[in-house]
Backbone as a printed PyTorch tensor [residue, N CA C, xyz], in Angstrom:
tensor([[[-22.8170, -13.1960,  12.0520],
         [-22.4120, -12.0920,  11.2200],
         [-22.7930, -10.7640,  11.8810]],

        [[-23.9130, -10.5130,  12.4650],
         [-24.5720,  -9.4100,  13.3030],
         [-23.8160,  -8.9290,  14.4000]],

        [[-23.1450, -10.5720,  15.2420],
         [-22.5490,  -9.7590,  16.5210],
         [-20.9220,  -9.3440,  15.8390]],

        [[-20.3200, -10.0550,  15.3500],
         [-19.3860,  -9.7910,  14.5390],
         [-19.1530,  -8.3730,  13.8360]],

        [[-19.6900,  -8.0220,  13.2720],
         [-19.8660,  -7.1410,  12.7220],
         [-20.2820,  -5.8810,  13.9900]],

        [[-20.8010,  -6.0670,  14.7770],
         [-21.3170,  -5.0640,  15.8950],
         [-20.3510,  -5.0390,  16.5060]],

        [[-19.2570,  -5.8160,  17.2090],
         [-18.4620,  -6.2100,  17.5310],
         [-17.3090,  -5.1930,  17.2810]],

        [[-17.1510,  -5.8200,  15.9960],
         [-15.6590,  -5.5190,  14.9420],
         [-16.1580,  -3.4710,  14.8480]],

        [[-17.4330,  -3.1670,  14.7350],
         [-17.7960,  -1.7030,  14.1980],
         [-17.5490,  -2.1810,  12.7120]],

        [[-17.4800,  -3.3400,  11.9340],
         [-17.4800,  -3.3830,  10.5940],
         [-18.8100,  -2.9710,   9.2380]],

        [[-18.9130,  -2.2500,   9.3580],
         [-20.0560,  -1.8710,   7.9280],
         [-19.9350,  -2.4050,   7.0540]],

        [[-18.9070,  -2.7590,   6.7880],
         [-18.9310,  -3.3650,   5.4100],
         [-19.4210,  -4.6480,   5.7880]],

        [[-19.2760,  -5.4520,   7.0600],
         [-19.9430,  -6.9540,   7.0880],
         [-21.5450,  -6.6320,   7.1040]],

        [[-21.5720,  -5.3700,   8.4830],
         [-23.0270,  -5.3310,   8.4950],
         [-23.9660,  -5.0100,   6.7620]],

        [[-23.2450,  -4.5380,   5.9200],
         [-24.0210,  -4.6490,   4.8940],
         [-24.3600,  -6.0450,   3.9640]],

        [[-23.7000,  -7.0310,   4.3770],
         [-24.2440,  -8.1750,   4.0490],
         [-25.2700,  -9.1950,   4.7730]],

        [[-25.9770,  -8.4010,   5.8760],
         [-26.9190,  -8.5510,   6.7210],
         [-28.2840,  -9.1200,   6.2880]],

        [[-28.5620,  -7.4340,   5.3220],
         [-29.7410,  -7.3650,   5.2640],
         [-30.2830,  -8.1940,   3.2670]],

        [[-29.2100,  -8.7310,   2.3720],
         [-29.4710,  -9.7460,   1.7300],
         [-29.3690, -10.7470,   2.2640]],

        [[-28.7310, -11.1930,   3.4030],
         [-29.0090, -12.8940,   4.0800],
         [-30.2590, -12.9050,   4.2620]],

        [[-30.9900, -11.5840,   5.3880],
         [-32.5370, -11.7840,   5.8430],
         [-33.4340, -11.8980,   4.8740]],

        [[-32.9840, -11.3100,   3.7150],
         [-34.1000, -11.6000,   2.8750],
         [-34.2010, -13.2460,   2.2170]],

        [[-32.8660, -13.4750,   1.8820],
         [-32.8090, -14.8360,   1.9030],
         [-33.0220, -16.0260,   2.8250]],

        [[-32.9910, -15.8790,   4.2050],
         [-33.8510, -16.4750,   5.0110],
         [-34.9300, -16.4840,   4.8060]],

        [[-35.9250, -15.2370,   4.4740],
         [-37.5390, -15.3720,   4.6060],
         [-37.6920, -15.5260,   3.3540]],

        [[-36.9120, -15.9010,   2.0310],
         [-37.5650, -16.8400,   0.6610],
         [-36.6680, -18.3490,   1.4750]],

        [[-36.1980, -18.3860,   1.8120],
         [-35.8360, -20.0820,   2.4170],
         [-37.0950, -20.3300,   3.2670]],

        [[-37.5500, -19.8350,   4.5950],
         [-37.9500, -20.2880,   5.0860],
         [-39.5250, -20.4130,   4.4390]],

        [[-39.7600, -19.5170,   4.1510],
         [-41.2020, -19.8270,   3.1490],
         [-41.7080, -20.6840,   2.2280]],

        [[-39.6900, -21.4890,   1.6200],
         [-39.9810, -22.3420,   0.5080],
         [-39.9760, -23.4160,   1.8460]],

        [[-39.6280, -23.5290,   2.6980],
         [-39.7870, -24.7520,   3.5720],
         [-41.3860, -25.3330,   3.8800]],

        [[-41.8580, -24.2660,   4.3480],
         [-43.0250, -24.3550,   4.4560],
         [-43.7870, -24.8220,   3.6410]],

        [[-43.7160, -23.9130,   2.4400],
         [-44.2800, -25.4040,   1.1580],
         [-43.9320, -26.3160,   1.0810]],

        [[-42.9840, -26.8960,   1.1670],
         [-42.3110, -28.0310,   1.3790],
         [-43.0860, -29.0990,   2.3100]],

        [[-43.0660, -28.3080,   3.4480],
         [-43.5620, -29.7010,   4.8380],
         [-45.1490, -29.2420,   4.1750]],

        [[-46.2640, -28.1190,   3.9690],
         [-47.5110, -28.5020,   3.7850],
         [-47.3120, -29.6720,   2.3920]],

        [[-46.4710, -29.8880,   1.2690],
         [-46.7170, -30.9970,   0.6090],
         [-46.8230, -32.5290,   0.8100]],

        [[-45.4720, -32.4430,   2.5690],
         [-45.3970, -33.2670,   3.1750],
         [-46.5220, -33.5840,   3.7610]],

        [[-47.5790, -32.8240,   4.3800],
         [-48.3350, -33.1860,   4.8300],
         [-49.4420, -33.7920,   3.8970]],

        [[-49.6610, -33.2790,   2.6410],
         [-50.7290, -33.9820,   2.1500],
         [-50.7160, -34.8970,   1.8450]],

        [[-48.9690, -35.2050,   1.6740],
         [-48.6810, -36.4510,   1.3520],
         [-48.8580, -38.0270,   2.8260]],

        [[-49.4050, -37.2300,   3.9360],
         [-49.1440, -37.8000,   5.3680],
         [-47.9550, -37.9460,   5.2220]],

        [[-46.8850, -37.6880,   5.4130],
         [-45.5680, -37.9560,   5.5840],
         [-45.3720, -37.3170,   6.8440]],

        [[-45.9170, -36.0560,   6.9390],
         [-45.5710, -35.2890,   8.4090],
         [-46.8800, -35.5740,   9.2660]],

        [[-47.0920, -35.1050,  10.3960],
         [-47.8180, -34.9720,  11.5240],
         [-48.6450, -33.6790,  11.3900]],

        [[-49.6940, -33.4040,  11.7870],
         [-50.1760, -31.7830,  12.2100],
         [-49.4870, -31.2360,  13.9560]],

        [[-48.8310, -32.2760,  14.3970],
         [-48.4020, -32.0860,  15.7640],
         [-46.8230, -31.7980,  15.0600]],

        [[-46.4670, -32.1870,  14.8960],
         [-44.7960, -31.7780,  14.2330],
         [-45.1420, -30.4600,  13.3360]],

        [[-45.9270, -30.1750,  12.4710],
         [-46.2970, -28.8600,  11.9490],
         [-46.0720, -27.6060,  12.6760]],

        [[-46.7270, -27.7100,  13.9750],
         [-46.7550, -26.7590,  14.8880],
         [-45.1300, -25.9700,  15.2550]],

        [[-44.1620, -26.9850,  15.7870],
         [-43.1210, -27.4200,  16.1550],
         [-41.8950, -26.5720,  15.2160]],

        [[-42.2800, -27.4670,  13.5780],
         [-41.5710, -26.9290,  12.5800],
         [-41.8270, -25.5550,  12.3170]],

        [[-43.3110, -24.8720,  12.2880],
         [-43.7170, -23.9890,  11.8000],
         [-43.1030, -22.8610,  12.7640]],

        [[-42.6940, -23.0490,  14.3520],
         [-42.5360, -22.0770,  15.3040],
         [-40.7610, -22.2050,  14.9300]],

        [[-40.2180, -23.2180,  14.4220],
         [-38.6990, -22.8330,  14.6310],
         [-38.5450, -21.8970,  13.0670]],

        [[-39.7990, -22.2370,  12.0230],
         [-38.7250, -21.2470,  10.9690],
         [-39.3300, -20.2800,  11.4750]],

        [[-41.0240, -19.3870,  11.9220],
         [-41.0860, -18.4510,  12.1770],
         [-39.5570, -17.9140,  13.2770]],

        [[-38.9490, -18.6310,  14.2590],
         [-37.9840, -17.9320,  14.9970],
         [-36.6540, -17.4140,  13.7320]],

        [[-36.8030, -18.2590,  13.3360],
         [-35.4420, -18.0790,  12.6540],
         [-35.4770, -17.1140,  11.7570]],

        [[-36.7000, -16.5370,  10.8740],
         [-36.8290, -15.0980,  10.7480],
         [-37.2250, -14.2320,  11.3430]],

        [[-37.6940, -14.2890,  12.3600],
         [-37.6700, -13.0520,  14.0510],
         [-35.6990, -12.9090,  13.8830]],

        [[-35.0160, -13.8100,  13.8700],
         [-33.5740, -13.7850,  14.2540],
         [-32.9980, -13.2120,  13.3720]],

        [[-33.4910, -13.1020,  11.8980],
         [-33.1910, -12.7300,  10.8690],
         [-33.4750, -11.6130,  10.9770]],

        [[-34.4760, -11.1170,  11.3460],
         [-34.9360,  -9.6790,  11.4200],
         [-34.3640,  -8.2500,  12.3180]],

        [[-33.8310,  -9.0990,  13.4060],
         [-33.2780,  -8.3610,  14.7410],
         [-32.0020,  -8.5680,  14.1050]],

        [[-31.3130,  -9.4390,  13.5530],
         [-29.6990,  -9.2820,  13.3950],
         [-30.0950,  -7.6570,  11.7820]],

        [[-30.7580,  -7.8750,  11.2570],
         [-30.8730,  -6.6300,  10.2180],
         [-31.2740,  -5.3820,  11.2320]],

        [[-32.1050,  -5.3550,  12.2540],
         [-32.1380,  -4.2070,  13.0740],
         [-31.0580,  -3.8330,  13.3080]],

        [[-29.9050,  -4.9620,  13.7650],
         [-28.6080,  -4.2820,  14.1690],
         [-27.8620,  -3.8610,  13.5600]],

        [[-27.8750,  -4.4640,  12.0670],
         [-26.7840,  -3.6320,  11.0340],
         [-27.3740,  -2.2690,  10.6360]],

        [[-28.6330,  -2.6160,  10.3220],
         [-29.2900,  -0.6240,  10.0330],
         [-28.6900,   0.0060,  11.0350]],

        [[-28.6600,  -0.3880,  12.0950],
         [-28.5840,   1.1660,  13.5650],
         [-27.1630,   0.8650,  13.0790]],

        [[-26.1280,   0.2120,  13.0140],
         [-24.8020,   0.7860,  12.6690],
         [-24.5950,   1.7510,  11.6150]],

        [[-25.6330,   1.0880,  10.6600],
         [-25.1540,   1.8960,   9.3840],
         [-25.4430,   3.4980,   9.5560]],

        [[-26.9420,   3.3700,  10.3070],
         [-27.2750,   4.5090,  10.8870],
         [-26.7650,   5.4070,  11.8850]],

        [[-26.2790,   4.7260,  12.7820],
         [-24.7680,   5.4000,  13.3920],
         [-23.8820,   6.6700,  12.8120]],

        [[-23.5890,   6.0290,  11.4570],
         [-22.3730,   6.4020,  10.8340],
         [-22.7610,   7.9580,  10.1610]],

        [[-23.8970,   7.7860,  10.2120],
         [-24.4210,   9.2110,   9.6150],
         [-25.3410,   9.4920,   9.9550]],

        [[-25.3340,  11.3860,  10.1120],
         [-25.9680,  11.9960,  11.2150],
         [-27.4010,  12.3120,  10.4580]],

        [[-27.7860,  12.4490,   9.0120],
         [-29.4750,  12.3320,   8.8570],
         [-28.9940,  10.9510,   7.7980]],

        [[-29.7450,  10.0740,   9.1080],
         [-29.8680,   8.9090,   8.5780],
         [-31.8820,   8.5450,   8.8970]],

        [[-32.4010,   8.2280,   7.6040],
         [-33.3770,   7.7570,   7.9350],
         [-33.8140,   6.2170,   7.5120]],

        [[-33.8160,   5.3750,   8.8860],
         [-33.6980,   3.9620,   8.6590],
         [-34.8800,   3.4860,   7.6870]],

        [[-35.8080,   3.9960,   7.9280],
         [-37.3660,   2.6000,   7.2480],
         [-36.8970,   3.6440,   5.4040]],

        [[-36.1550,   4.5820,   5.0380],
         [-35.9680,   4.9340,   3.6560],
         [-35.2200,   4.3450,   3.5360]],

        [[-33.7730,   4.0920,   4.4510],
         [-32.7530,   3.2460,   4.0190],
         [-32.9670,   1.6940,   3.4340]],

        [[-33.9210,   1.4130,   4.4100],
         [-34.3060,  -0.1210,   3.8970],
         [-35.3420,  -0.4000,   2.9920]],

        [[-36.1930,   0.9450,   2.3900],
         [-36.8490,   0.8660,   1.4140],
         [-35.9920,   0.8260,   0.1690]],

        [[-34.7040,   1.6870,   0.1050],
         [-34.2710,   1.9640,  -0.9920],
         [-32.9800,   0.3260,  -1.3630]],

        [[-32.6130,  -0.1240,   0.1690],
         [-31.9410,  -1.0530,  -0.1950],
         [-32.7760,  -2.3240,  -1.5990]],

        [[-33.9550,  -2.3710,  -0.4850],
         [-34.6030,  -3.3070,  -1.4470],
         [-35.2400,  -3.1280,  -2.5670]],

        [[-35.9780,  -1.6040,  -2.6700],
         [-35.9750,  -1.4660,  -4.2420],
         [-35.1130,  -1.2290,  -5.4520]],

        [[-33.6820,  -0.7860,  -4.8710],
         [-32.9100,  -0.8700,  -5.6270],
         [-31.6860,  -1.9270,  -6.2350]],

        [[-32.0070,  -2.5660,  -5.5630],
         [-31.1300,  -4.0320,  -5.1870],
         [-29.8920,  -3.6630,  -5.8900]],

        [[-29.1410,  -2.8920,  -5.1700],
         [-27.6040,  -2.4670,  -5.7400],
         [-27.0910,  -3.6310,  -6.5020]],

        [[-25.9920,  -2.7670,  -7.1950],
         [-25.0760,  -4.3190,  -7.3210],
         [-24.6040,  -5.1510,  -6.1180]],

        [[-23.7810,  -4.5500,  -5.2860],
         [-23.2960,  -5.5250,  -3.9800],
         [-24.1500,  -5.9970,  -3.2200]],

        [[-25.9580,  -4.8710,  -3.0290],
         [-26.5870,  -6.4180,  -2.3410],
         [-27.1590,  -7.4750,  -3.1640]],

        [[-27.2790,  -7.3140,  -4.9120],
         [-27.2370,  -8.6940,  -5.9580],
         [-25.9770,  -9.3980,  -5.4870]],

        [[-25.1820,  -9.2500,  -5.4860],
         [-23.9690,  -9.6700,  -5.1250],
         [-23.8380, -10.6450,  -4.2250]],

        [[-24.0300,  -9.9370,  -3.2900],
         [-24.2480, -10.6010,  -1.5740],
         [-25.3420, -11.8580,  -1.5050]],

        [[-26.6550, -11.6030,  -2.2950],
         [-27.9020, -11.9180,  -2.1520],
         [-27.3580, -13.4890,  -3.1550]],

        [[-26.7280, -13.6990,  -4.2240],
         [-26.5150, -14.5410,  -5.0410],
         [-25.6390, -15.4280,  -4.3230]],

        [[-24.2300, -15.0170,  -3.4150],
         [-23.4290, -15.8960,  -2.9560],
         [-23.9790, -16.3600,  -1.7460]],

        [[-25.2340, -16.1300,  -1.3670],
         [-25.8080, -16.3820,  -0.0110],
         [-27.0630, -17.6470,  -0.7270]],

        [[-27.2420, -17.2420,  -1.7270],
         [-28.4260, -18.4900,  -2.7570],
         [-27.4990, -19.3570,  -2.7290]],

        [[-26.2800, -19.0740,  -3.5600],
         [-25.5110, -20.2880,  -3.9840],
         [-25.1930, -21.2640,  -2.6400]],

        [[-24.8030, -20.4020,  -1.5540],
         [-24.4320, -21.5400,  -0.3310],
         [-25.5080, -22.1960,   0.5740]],

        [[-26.4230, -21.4290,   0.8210],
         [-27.6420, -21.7620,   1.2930],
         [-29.0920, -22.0160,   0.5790]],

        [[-28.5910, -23.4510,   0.0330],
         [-29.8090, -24.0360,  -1.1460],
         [-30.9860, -25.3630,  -0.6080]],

        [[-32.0570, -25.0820,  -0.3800],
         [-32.8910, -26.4030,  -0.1940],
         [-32.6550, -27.6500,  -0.8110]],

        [[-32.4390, -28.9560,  -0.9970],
         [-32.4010, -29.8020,  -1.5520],
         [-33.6400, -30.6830,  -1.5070]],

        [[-33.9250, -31.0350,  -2.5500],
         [-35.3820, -31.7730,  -2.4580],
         [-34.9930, -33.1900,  -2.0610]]])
């Protein structure tokens, strides 16, 4: 969606960026509870822990840099743009379209127990 959107010069994709990332880092966090239950249960390894624990940390590093790239577009587009307010106000205000965005991104991307 990041290069796509960087790509295309689309804003309107890059604004569905930064509700995926947040939804990555409540996914990947519920994972994590997940495998430590596994573990108490011995079901997992402390050697596979390591392993698991470094691919979700990547996968929100990846999450994070594809939202770097939609801010600097958005920021692009206008000349007093200030990014760390922009992304304060995204998330305290949780517009309608990033509820929006943030809900059809829950609905498709769901943990299953």
């Amino acid at each position: 969606m990041a290069i796509d959107s960087f790509l295309n010069n689309d804003l309107e994709l890059a604004a569905k960026i930064e509700p995926l990332e947040e939804l990555i880092d409540n996914l990947c966090g519920e994972l994590k509870l997940h495998h430590v239950q596994r573990l108490k249960k011995s079901i997992c390894s402390i050697n596979s822990s390591f392993v698991f624990n470094d691919i979700l940390n990547d996968y929100e590093r990846i999450a994070d840099h594809c939202s770097n790239i939609a801010v600097a577009m958005i920021a692009l587009e206008s000349d007093s743009f200030d990014v760390q307010a922009y992304l304060d106000s995204v998330k305290q205000l949780k517009t309608e379209t990033y509820a929006k965005y943030f809900e059809t991104f829950s609905k498709k991307y769901v943990i299953e127990n």
